[in-house]
ZAVEX-880322 format. One line per field, with one value per residue (C-alpha): residue number from 1; residue in one letter; chain; x, y, z. Coordinates in steps of 0.02 Angstrom, whole numbers, plus 50000, padded with zeros to 5 digits. Layout:
# residues N
resi [NUM:...]
resn [A:...]
chain [A:...]
u [X:...]
v [Y:...]
w [Z:...]
***
This chain:
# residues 159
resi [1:2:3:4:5:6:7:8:9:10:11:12:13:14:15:16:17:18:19:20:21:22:23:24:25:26:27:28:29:30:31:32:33:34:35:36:37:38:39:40:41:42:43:44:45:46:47:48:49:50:51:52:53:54:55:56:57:58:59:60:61:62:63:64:65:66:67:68:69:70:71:72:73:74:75:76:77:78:79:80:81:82:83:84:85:86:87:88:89:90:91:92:93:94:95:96:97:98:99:100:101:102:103:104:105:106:107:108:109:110:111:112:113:114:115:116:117:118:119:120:121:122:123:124:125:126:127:128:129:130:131:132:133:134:135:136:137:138:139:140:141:142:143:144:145:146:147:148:149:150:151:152:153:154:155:156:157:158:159]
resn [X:X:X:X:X:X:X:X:X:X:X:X:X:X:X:X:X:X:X:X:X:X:X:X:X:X:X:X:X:X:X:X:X:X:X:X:X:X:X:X:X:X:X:X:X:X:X:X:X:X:X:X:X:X:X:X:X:X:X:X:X:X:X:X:X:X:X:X:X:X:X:X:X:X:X:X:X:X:X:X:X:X:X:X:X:X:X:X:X:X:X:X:X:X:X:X:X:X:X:X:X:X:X:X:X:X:X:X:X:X:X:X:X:X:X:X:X:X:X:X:X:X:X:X:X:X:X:X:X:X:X:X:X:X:X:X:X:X:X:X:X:X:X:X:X:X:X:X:X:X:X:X:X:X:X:X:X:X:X]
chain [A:A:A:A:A:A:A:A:A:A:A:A:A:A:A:A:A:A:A:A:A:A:A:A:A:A:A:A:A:A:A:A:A:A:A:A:A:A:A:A:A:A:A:A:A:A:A:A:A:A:A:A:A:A:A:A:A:A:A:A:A:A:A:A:A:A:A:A:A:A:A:A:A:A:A:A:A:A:A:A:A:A:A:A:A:A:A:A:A:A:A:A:A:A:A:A:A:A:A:A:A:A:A:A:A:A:A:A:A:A:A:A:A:A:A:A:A:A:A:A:A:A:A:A:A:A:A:A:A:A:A:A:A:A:A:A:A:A:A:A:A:A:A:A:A:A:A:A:A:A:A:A:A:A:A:A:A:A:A]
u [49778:49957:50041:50158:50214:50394:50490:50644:50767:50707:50741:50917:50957:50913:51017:51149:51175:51168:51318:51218:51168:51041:51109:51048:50881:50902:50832:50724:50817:50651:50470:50407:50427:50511:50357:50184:50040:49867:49760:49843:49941:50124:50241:50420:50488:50645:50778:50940:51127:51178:51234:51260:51251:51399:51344:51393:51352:51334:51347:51272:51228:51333:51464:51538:51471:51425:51260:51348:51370:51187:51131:51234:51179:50986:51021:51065:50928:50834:50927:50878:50692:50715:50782:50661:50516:50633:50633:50476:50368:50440:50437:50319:50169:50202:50089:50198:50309:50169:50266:50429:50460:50655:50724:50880:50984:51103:51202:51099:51118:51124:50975:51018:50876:50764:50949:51001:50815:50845:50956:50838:50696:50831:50853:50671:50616:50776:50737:50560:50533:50358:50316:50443:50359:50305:50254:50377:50392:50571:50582:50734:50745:50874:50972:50916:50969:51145:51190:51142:51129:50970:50829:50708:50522:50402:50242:50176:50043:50023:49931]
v [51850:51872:51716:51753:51585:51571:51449:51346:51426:51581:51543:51482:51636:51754:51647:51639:51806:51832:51686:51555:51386:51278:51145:50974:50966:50902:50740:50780:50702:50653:50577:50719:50778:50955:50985:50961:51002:51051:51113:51254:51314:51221:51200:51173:51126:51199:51225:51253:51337:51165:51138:50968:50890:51017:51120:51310:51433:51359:51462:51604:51784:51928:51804:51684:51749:51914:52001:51996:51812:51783:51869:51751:51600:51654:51671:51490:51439:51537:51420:51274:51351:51367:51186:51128:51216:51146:50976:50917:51066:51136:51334:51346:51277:51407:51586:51667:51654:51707:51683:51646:51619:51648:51577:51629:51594:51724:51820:51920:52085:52046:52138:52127:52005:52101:52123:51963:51904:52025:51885:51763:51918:51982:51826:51781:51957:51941:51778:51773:51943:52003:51830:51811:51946:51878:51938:51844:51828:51827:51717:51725:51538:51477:51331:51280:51108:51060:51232:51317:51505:51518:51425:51445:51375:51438:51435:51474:51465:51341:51394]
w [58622:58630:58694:58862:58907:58972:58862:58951:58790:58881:59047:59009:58899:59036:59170:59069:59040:59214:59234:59293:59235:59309:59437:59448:59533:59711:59788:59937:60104:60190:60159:60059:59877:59795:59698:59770:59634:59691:59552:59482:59628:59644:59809:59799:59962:60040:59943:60019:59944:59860:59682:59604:59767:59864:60005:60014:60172:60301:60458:60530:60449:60536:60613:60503:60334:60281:60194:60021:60064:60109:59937:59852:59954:59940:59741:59758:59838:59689:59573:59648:59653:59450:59426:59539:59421:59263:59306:59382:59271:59138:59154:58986:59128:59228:59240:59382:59544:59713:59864:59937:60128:60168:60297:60379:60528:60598:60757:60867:60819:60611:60526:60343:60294:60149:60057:60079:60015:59863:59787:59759:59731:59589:59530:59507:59429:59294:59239:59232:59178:59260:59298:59434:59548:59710:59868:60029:60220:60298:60445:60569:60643:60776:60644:60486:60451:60384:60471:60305:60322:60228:60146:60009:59988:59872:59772:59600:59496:59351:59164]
***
């Protein structure tokens, strides 16, 4: 049986190729944790568009920051999603991405969401090859906290 485990080597290669590099993983700001494990299924809480600890994006789709913007803040969120995995997993556990919610806040009349979502959905599918595809849900919410324009949870499944 061929062997199809993601290796961390891999991971990194792909990202940086893309011109990325993992970020520290961050330190949830509440009573709850970034990974929750339940048999073979794992959570990883909200991530938001923060590297090493800075915050980026904050505002509201369609006003203050544009779609392009948003793609680029939900590939951050990815990132964080892949540290997250990195750091409290290790990728070579992991069978495949399922689900991703994306949340987003915005101005009334913005409807750009599924591209904006694509950077995180890009992000996932070129670094973890076929094991990044996932199904998601895009959910429009008044303020997200921090006044970040979008946020990231999702779930996977463990070997």
């Amino acid at each position: 049986m061929k062997n199809n485990r993601m290796t961390t080597e891999t991971v990194i290669k792909r990202l940086n190729q893309l011109g990325f590099a993992l970020p520290s993983a961050s330190i949830p700001g509440g009573n709850y944790v970034s990974v929750n494990v339940r048999g073979k299924v794992a959570y990883i809480s909200i991530q938001f568009p923060i590297i090493n600890g800075e915050y980026f994006y904050q505002g509201r789709l369609g006003e203050t920051l544009s779609a392009e913007d948003g793609y680029k803040a939900m590939q951050l969120c990815g990132l964080n999603v892949l540290s997250q995995i990195q750091h409290k997993l290790g990728f070579h556990k992991v069978l495949g991405l399922n689900h991703i919610d994306a949340y987003f806040q915005s101005g009334d009349n913005w409807d750009s969401a599924p591209e904006v979502v694509n950077g995180a959905s890009d992000l996932f599918v070129n670094a973890l090859g076929d094991a990044g595809l996932h199904s998601r849900s895009i959910l429009g919410v008044q303020h997200l906290s921090r006044n970040f324009s979008v946020g990231l949870s999702a779930s996977l499944t463990l070997i």
